[in-house]
DOMIDO-739339 format. One record per atom (N, C-alpha, C, CB): x, y negated, z; residue in three letters. Coordinates in steps of 0.1 Angstrom, whole numbers, plus 2048, in hexadecimal, padded with zeros to 3 digits. Each point is the difference from the previous one (the first is absolute). Glycine has a CB too. Example, Ala and Ser with C-alpha at 12.3 -4.5 7.8 and 13.67 -1.06 7.14 Angstrom:
2
((884; 839; 84E); "ALA")
((7F7; 7F4; 800); "ALA")
((809; 7F4; 800); "ALA")
((7ED; 80C; 80C); "ALA")
((80F; 7E9; 7ED); "SER")
((809; 7F5; 800); "SER")
((7F8; 7F5; 808); "SER")
((80C; 806; 7EA); "SER")
END
This chain:
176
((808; 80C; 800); "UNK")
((7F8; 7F4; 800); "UNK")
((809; 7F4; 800); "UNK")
((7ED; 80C; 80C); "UNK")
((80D; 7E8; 7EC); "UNK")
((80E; 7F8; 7FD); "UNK")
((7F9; 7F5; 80D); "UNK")
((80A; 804; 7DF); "UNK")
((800; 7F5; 824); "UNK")
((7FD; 7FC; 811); "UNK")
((7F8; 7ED; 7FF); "UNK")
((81E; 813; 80C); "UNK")
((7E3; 7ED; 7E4); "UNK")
((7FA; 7ED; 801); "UNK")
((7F1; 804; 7FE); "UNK")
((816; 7ED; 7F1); "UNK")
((7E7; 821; 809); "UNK")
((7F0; 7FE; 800); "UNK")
((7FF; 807; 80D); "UNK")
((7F7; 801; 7E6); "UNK")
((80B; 805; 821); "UNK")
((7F9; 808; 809); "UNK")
((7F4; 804; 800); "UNK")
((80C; 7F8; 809); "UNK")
((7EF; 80D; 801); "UNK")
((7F1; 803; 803); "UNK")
((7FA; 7F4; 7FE); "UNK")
((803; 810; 811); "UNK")
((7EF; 7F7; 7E5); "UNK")
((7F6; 7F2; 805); "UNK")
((7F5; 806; 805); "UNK")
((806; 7F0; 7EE); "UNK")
((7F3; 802; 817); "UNK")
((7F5; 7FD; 808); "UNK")
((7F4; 803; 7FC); "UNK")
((80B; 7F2; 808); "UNK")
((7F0; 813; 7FE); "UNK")
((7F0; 802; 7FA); "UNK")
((7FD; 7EF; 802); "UNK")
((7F6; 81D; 80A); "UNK")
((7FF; 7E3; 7EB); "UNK")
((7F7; 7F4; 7F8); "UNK")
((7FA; 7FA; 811); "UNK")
((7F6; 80D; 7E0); "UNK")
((800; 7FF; 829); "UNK")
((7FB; 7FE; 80E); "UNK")
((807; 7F9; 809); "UNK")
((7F5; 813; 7FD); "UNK")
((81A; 7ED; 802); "UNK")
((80C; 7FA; 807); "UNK")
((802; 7F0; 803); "UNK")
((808; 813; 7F5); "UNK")
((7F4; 7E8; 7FE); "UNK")
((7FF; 7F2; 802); "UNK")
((7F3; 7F9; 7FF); "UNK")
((815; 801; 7F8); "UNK")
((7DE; 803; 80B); "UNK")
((7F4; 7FD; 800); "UNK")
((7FF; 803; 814); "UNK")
((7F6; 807; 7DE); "UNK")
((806; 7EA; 827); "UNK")
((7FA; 801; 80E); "UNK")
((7F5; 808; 802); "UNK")
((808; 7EB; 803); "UNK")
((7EC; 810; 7F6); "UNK")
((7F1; 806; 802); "UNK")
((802; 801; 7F5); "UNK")
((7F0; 7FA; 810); "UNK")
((806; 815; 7F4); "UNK")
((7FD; 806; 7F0); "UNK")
((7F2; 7FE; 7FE); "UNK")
((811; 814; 800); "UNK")
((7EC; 7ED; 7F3); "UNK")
((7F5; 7F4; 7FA); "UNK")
((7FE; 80A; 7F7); "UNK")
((805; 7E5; 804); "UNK")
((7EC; 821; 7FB); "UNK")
((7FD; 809; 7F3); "UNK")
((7FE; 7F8; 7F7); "UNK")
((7F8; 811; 80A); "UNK")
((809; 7EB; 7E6); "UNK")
((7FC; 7F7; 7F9); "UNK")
((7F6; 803; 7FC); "UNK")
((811; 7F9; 7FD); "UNK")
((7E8; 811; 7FC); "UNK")
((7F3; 808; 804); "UNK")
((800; 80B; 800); "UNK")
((7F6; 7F4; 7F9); "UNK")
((7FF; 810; 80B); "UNK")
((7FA; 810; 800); "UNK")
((803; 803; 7F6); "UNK")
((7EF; 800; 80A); "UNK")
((814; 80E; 7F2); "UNK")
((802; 806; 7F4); "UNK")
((7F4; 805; 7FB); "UNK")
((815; 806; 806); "UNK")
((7E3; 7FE; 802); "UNK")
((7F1; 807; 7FB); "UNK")
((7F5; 7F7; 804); "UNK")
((808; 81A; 803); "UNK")
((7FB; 7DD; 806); "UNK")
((7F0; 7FC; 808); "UNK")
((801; 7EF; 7F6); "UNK")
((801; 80F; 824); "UNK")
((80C; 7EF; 7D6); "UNK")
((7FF; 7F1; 7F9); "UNK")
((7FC; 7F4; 807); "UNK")
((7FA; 80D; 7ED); "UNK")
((809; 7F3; 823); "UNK")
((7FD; 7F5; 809); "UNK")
((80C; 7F6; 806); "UNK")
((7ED; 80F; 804); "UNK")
((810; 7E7; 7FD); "UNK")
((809; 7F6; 804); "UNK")
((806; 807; 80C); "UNK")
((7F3; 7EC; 7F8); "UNK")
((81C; 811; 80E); "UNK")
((806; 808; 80C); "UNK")
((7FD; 7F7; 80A); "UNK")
((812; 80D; 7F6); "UNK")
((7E8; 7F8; 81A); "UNK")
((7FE; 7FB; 806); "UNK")
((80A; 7F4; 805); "UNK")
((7F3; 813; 7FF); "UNK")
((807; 7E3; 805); "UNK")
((80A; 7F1; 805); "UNK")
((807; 802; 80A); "UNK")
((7F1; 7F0; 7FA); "UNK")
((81D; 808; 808); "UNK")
((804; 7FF; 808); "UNK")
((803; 7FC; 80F); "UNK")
((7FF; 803; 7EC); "UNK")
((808; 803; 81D); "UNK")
((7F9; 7FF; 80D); "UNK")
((803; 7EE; 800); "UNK")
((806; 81E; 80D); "UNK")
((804; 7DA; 7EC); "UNK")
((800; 7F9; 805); "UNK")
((7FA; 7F1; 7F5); "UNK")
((812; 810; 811); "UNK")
((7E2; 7F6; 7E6); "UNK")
((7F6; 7FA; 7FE); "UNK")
((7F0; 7FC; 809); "UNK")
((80F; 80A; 7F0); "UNK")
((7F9; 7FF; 818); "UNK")
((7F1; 802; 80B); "UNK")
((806; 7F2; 80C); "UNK")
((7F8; 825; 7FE); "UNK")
((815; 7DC; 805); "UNK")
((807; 7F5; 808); "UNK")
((7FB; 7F3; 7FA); "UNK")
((815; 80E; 806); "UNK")
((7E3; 7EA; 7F6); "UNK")
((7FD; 7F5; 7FA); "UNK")
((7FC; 7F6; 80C); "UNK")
((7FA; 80D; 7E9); "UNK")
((800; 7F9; 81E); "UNK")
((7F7; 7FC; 80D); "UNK")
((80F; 7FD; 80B); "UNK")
((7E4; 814; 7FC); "UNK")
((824; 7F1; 806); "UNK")
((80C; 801; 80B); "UNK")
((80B; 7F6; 7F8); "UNK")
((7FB; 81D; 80C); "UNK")
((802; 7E1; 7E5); "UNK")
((80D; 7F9; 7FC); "UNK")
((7FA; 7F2; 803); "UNK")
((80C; 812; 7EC); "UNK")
((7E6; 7EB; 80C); "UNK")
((7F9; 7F3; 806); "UNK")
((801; 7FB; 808); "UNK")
((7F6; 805; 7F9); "UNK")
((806; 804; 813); "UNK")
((801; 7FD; 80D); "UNK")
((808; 7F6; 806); "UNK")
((7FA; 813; 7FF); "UNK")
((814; 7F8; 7FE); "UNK")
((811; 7F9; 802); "UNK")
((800; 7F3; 7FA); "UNK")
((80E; 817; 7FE); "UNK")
((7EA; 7E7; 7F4); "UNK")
((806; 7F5; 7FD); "UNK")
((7F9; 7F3; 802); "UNK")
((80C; 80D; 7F2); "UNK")
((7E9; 7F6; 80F); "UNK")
((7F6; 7FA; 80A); "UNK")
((808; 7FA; 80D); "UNK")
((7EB; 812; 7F8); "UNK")
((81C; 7F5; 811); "UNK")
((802; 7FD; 80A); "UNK")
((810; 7FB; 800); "UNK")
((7EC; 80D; 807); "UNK")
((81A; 7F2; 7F1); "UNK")
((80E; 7FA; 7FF); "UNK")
((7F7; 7EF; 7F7); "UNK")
((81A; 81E; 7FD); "UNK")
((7DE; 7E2; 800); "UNK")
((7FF; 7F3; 7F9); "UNK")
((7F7; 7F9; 80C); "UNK")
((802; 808; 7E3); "UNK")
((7FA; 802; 827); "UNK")
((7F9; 7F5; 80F); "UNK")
((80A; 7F7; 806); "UNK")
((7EF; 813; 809); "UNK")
((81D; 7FC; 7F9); "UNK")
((80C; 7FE; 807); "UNK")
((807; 7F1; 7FB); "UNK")
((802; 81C; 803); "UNK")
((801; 7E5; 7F2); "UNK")
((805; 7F2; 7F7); "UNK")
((7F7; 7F3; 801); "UNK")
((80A; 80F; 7EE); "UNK")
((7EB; 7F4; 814); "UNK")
((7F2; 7F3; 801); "UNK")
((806; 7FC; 810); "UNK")
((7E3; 80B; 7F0); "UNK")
((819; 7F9; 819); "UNK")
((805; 7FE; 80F); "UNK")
((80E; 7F8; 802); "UNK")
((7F3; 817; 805); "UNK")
((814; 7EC; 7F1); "UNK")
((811; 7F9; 801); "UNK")
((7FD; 7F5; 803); "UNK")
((80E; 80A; 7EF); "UNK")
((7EB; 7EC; 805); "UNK")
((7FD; 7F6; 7FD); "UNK")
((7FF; 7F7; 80A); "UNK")
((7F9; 80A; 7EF); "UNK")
((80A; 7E6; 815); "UNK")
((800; 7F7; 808); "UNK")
((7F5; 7FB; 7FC); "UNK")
((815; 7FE; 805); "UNK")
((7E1; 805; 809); "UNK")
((7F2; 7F8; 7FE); "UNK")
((800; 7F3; 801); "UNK")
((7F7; 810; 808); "UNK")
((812; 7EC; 800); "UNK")
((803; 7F3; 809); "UNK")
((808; 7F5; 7F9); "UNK")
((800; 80F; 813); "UNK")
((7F9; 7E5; 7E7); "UNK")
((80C; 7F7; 7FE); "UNK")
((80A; 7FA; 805); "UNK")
((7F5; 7FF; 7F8); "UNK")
((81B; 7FF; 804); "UNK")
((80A; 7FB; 807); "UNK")
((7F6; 7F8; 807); "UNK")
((816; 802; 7F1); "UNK")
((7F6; 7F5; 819); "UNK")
((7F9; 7F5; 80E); "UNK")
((807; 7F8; 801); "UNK")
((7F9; 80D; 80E); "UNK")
((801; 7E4; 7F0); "UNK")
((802; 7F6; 7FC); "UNK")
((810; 7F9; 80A); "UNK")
((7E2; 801; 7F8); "UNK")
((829; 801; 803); "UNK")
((807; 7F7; 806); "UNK")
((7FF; 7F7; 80C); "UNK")
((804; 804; 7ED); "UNK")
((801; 7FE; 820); "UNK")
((7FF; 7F8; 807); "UNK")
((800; 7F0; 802); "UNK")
((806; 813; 801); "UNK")
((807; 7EC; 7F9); "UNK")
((807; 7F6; 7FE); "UNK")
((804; 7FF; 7F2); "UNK")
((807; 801; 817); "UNK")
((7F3; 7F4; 7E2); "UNK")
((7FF; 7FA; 7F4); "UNK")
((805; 7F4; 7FA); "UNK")
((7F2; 80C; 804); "UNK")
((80D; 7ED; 7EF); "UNK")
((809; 7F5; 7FA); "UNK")
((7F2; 7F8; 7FC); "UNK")
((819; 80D; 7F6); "UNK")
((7EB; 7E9; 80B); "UNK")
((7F3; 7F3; 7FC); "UNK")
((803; 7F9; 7F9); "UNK")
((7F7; 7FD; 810); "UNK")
((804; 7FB; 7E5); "UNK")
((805; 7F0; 7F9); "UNK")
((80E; 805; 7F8); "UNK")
((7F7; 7EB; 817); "UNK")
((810; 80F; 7E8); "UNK")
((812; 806; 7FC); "UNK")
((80A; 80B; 808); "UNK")
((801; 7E7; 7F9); "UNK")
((7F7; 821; 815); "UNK")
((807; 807; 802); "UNK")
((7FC; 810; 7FB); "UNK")
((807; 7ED; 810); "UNK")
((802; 81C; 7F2); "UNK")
((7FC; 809; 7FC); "UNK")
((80C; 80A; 809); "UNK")
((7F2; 7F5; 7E8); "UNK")
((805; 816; 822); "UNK")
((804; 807; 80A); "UNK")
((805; 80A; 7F7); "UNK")
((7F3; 7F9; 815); "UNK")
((81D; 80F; 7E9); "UNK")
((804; 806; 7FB); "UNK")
((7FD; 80D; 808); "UNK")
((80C; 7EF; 7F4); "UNK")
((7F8; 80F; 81A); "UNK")
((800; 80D; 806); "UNK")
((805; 7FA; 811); "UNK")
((807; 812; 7E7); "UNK")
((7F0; 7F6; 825); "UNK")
((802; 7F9; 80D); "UNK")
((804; 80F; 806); "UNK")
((7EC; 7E7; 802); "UNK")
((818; 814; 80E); "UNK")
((7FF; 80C; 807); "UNK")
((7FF; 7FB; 811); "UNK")
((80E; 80F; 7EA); "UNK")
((7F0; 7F9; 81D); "UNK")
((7FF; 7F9; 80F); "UNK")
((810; 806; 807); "UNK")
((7DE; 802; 803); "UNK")
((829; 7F3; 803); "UNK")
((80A; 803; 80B); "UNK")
((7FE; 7FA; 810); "UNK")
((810; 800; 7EC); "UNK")
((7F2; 80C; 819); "UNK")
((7FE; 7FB; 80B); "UNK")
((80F; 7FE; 808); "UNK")
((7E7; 80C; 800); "UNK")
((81C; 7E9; 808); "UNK")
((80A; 800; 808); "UNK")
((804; 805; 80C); "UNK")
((7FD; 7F3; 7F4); "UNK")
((810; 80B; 80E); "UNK")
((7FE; 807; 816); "UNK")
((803; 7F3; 803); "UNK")
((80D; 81C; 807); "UNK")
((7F4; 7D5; 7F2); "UNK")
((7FD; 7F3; 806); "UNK")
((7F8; 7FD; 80B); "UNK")
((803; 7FB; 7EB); "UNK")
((7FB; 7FD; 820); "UNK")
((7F2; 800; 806); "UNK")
((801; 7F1; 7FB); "UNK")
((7FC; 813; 817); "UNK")
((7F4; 7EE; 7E7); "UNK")
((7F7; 7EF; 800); "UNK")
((803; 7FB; 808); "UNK")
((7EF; 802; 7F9); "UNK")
((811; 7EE; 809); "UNK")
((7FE; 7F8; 80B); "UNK")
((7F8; 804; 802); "UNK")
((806; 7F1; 7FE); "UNK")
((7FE; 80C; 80E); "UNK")
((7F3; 7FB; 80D); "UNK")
((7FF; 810; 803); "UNK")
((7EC; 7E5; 7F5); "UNK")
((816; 828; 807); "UNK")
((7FB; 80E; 800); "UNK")
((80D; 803; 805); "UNK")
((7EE; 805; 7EE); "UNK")
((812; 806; 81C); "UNK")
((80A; 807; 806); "UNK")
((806; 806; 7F6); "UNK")
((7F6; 803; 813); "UNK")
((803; 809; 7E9); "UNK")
((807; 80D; 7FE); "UNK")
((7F6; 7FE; 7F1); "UNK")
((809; 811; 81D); "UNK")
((7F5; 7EC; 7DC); "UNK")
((7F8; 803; 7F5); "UNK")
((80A; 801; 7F3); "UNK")
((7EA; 7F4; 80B); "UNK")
((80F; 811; 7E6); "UNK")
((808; 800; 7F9); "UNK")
((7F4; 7FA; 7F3); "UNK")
((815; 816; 80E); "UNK")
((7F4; 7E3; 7E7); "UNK")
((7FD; 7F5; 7F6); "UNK")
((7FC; 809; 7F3); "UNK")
((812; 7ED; 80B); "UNK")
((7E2; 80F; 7F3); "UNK")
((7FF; 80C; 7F0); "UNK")
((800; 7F2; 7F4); "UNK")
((7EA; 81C; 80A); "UNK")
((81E; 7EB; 7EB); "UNK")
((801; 7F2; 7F4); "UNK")
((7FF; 807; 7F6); "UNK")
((810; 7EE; 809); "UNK")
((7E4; 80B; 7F0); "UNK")
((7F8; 803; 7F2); "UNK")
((80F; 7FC; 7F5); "UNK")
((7E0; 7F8; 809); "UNK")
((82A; 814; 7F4); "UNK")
((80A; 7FB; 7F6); "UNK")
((7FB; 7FE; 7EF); "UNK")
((812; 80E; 811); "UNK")
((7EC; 7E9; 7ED); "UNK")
((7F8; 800; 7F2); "UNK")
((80C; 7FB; 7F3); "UNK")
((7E5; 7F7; 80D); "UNK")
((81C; 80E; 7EC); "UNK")
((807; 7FE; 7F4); "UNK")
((7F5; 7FD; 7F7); "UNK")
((814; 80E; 804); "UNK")
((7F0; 7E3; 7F6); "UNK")
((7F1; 7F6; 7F8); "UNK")
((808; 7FE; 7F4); "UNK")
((7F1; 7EF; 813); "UNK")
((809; 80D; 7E2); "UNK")
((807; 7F6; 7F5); "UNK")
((7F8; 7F6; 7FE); "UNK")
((80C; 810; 7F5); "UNK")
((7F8; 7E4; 80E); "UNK")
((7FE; 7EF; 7FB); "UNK")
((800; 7FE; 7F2); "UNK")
((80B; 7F8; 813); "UNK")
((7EC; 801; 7EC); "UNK")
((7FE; 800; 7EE); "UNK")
((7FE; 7EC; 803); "UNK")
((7EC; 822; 7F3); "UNK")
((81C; 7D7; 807); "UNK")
((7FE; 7F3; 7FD); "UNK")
((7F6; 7FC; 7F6); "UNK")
((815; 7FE; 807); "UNK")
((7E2; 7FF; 7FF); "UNK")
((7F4; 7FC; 7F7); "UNK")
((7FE; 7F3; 7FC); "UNK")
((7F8; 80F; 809); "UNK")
((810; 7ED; 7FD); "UNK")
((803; 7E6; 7FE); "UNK")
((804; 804; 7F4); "UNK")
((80D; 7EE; 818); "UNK")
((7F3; 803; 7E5); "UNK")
((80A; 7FB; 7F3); "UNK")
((80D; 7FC; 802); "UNK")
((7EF; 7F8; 7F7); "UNK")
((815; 807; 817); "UNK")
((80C; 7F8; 805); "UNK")
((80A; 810; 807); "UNK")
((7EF; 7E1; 808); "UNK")
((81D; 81A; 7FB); "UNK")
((807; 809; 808); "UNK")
((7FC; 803; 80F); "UNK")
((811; 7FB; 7EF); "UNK")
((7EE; 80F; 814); "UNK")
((7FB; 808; 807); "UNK")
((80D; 807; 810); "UNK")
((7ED; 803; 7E3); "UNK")
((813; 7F3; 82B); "UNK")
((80A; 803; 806); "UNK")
((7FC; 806; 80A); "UNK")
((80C; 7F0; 7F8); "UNK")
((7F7; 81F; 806); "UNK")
((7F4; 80A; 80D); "UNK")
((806; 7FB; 80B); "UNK")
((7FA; 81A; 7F7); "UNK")
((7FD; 7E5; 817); "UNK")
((802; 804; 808); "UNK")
((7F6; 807; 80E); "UNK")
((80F; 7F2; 7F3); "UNK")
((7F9; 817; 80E); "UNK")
((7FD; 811; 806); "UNK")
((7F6; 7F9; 80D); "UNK")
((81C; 812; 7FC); "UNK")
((7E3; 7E5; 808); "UNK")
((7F6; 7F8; 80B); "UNK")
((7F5; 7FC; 7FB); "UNK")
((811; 7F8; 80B); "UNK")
((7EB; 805; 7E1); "UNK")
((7F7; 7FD; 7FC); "UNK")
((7F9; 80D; 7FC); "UNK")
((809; 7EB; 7FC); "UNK")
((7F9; 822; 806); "UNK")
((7F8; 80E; 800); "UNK")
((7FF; 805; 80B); "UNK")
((807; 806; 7ED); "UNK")
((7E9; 7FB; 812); "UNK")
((7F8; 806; 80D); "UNK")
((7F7; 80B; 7FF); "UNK")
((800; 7EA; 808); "UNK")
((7FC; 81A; 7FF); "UNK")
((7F3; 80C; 802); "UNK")
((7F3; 7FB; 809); "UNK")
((813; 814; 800); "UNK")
((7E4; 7EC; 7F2); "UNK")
((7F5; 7FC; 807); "UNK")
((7F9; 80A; 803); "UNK")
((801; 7EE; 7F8); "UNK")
((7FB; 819; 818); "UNK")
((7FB; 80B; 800); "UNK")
((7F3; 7FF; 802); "UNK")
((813; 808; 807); "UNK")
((7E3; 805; 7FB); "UNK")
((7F3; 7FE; 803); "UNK")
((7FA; 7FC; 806); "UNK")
((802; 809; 7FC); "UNK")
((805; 7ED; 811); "UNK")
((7FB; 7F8; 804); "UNK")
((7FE; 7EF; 801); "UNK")
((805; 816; 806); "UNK")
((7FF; 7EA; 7F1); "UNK")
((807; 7F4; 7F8); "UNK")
((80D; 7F9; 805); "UNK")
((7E9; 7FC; 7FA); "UNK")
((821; 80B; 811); "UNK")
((80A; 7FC; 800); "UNK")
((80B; 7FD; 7F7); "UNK")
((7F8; 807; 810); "UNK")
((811; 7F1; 7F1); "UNK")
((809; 7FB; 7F6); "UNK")
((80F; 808; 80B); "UNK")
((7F0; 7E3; 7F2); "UNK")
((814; 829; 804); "UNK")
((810; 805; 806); "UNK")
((80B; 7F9; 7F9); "UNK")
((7F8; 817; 806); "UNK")
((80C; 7E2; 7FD); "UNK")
((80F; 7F9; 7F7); "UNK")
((804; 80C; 7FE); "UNK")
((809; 7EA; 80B); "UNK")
((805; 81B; 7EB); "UNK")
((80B; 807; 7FC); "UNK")
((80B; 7FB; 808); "UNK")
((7F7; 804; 7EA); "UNK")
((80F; 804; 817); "UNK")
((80E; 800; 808); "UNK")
((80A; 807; 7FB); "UNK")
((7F5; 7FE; 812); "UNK")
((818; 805; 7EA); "UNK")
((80C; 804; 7FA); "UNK")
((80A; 800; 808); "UNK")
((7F9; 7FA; 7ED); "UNK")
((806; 802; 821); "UNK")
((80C; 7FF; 80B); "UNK")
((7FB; 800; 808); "UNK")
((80D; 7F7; 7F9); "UNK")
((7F6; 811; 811); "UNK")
((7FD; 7FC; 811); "UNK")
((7FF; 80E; 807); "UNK")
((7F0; 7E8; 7FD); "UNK")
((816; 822; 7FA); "UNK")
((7FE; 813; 805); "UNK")
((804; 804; 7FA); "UNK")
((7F0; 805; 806); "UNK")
((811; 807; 7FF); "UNK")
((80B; 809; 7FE); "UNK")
((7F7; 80D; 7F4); "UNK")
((80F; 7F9; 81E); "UNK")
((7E6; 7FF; 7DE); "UNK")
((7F9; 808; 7F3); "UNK")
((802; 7FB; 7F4); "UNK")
((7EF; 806; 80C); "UNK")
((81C; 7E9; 7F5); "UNK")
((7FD; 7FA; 7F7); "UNK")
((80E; 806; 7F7); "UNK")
((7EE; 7EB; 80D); "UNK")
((81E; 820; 7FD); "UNK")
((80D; 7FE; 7FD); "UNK")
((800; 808; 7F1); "UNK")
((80B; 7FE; 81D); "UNK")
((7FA; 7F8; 7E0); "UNK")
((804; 807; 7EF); "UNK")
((7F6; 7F5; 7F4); "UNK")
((803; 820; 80B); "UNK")
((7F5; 7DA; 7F8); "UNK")
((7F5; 7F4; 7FC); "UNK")
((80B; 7F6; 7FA); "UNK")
((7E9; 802; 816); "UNK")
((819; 7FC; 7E0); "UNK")
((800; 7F1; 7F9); "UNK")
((7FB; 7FE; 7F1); "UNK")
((814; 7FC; 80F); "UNK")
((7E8; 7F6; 7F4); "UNK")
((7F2; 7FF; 7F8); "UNK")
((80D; 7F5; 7F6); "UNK")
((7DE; 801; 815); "UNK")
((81A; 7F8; 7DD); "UNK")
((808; 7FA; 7FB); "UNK")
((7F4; 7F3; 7FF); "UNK")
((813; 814; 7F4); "UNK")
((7F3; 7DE; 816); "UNK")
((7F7; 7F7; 800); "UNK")
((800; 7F9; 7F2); "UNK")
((801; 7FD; 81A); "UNK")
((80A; 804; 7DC); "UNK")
((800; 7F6; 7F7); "UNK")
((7F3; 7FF; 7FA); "UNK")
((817; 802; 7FC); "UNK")
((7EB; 7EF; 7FA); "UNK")
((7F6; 7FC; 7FA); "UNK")
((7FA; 810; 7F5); "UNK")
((80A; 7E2; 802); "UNK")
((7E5; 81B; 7FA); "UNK")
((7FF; 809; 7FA); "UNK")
((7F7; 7F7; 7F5); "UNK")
((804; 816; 813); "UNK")
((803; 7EA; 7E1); "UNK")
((7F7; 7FA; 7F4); "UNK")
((7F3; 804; 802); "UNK")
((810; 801; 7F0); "UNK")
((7E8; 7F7; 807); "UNK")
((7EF; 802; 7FE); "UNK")
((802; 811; 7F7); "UNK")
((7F5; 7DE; 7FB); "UNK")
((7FF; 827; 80B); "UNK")
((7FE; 80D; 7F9); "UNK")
((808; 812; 802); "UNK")
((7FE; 7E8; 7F0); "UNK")
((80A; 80B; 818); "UNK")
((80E; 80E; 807); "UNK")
((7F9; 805; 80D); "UNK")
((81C; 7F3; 7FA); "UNK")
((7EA; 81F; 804); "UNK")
((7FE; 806; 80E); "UNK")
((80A; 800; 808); "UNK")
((7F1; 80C; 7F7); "UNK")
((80C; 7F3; 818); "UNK")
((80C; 806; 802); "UNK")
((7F7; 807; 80E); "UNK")
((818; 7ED; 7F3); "UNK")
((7F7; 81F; 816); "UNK")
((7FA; 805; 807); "UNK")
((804; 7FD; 80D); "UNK")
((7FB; 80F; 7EF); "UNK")
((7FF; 7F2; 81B); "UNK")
((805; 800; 810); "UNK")
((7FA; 809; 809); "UNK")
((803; 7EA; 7FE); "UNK")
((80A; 81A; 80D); "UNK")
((7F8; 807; 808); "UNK")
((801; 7F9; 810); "UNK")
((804; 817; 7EF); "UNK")
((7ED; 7EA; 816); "UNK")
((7FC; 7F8; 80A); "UNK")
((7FB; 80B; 809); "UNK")
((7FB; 7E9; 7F4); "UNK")
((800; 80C; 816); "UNK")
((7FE; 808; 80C); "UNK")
((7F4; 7FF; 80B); "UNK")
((818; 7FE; 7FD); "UNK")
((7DE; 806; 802); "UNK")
((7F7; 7F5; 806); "UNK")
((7FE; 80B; 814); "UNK")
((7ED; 7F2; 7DE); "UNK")
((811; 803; 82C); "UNK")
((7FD; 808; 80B); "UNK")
((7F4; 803; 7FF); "UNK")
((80F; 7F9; 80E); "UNK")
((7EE; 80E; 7F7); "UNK")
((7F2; 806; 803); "UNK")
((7FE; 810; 805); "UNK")
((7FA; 7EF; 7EF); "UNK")
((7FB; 815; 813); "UNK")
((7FF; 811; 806); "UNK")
((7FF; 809; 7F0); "UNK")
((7EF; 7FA; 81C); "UNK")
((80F; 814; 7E4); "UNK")
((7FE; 807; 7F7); "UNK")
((7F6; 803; 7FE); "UNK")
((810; 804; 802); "UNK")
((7E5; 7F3; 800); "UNK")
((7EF; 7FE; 7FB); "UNK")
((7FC; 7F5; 7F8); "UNK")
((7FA; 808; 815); "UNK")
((815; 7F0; 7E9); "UNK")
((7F8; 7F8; 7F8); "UNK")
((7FE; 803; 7F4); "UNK")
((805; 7F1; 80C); "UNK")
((7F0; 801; 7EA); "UNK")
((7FE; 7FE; 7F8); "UNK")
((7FD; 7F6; 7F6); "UNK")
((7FF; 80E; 80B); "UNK")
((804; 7F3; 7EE); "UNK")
((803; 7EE; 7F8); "UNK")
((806; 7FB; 7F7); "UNK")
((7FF; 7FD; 80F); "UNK")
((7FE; 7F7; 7EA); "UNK")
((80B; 7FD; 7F0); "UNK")
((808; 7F1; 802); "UNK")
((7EB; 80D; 7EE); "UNK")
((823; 7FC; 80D); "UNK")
((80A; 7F7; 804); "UNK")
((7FF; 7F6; 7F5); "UNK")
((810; 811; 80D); "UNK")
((7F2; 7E3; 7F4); "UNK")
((7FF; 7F4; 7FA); "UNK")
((810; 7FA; 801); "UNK")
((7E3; 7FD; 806); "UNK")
((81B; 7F3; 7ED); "UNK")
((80E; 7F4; 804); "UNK")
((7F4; 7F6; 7FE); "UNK")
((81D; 808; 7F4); "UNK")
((7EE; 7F1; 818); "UNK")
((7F7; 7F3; 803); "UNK")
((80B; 7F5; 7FB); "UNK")
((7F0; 809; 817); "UNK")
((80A; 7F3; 7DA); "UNK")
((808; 7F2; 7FC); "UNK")
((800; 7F4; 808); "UNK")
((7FC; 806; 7EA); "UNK")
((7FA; 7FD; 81C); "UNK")
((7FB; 7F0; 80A); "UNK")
((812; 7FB; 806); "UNK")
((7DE; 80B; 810); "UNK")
END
């Protein structure tokens, strides 16, 4: 026997289910497959992987920024620090500061000479919070660039406003 053909396989060898294609004498269709009858269990499954994917979904719209930009400013991104400072007048307390990074947009016709004392936070109560850029140890690493800013130019600063980590409110510049 020469050894590249070898033995072969019966034809039944490579067929999984065997499937009569018809009757030889009765001339009828061969009964269906077991997993024609699975129609009901495949549905099912996919029925329930397309619930599973519906449920992913965020019902809920994002939530409105706390702390926001008004008129020419525009809040890039804030965050709350708290200090181990204590307040006047308070023993042992510690200082939380709304760190906001804004960009100033000059909207005059004239040149435009920021300063960090004319941006405030007007919160929900209608208080006015000045900005601050010095006076803590949250501010270390902060410098702002006061030069003039042409009509139309952005530029960006990062400020500081005190307050607790409840507030809420839109930071403004006061040309006054």
């Amino acid at each position: 026997m020469n050894a590249r053909i070898g033995r072969r396989a019966p034809l039944g060898a490579f067929v999984i289910h065997r499937i009569r294609i018809l009757g030889a004498a009765t001339g009828r269709l061969p009964p269906a497959p077991k997993i024609a009858s699975m129609w009901k269990s495949v549905f099912a499954a996919v029925l329930l992987a397309a619930t599973l994917c519906a449920c992913q979904e965020n019902k809920n719209p994002p939530a409105a920024p706390l702390v926001s930009g008004g008129g020419n400013v525009k809040v890039l991104s804030y965050r709350f620090e708290t200090t181990n400072e204590a307040a006047i007048g308070l023993s042992g307390g510690s200082i939380t500061y709304i760190m906001a990074r804004i960009e100033l947009t000059n909207d005059t016709n004239q040149l435009l000479y920021p300063q960090i004392n004319r941006i405030y936070l007007l919160d929900s109560q209608a208080r006015h919070i000045t900005a601050n850029d010095t006076g803590s140890s949250v501010f270390i690493g902060v410098s702002n660039n006061l030069t003039g800013i042409r009509p139309g130019e952005k530029r960006e600063f990062t400020v500081g406003f005190r307050g607790d980590a409840s507030i809420t409110g839109v930071v403004l510049y006061d040309y006054t």
